[in-house]
N, C-alpha and C positions, 0 to 999 in steps of 0.2 A: 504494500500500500504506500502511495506517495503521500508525506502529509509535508507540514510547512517543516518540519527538520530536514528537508531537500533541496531549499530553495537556497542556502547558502552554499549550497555545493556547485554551483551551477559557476562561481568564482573561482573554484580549484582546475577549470577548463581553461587550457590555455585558448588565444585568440583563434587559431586555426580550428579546432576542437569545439570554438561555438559556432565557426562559419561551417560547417559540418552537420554540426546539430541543430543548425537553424536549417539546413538545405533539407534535413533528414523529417526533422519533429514539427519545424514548422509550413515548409513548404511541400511534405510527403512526395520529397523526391526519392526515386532508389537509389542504391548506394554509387551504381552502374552512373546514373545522371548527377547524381553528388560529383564524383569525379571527373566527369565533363568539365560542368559548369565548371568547379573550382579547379583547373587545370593540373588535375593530377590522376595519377596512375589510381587504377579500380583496387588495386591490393592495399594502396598507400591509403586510399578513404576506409577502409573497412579494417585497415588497423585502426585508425583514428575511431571510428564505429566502437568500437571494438576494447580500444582505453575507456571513449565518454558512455560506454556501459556499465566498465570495472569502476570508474571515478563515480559514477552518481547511484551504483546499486541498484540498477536496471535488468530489464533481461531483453527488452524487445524495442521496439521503434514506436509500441503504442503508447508504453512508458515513456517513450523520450518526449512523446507529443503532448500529453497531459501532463509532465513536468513541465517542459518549457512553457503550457498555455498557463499552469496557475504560478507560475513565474511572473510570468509578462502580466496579467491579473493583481499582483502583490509587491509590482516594480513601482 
């Protein structure tokens, strides 16, 4: 369960890692167009995927979308 002791976690993301999670959770791009758009290699986003999981104690990308929204809700 995401409650409000996540929202501070979302600072321990370096900058690259919220351009990431913001392509992932807020724009529900996959990870394939995540590394388009942000000009990098498919392995190299889904390592990043892949950290901003283990950093905020997630498991899925539905996770990362209702963090980021009640994020941006409590910014």
């Amino acid at each position: 369960m995401i409650g409000p002791q996540h929202y501070g976690f979302l600072k321990r993301l370096s900058p690259r890692e919220m351009e990431v999670a913001y392509e992932l959770g807020v724009l529900c791009m996959s990870t394939k167009l995540t590394a388009f758009h942000l000009g990098m290699g498919y392995r190299t986003a889904e390592t990043h995927r892949t950290v901003i999981y283990r950093k905020l104690g997630i498991h899925n990308v539905a996770e990362l979308a209702r963090m980021m929204a009640l994020a941006e809700s409590h910014a």
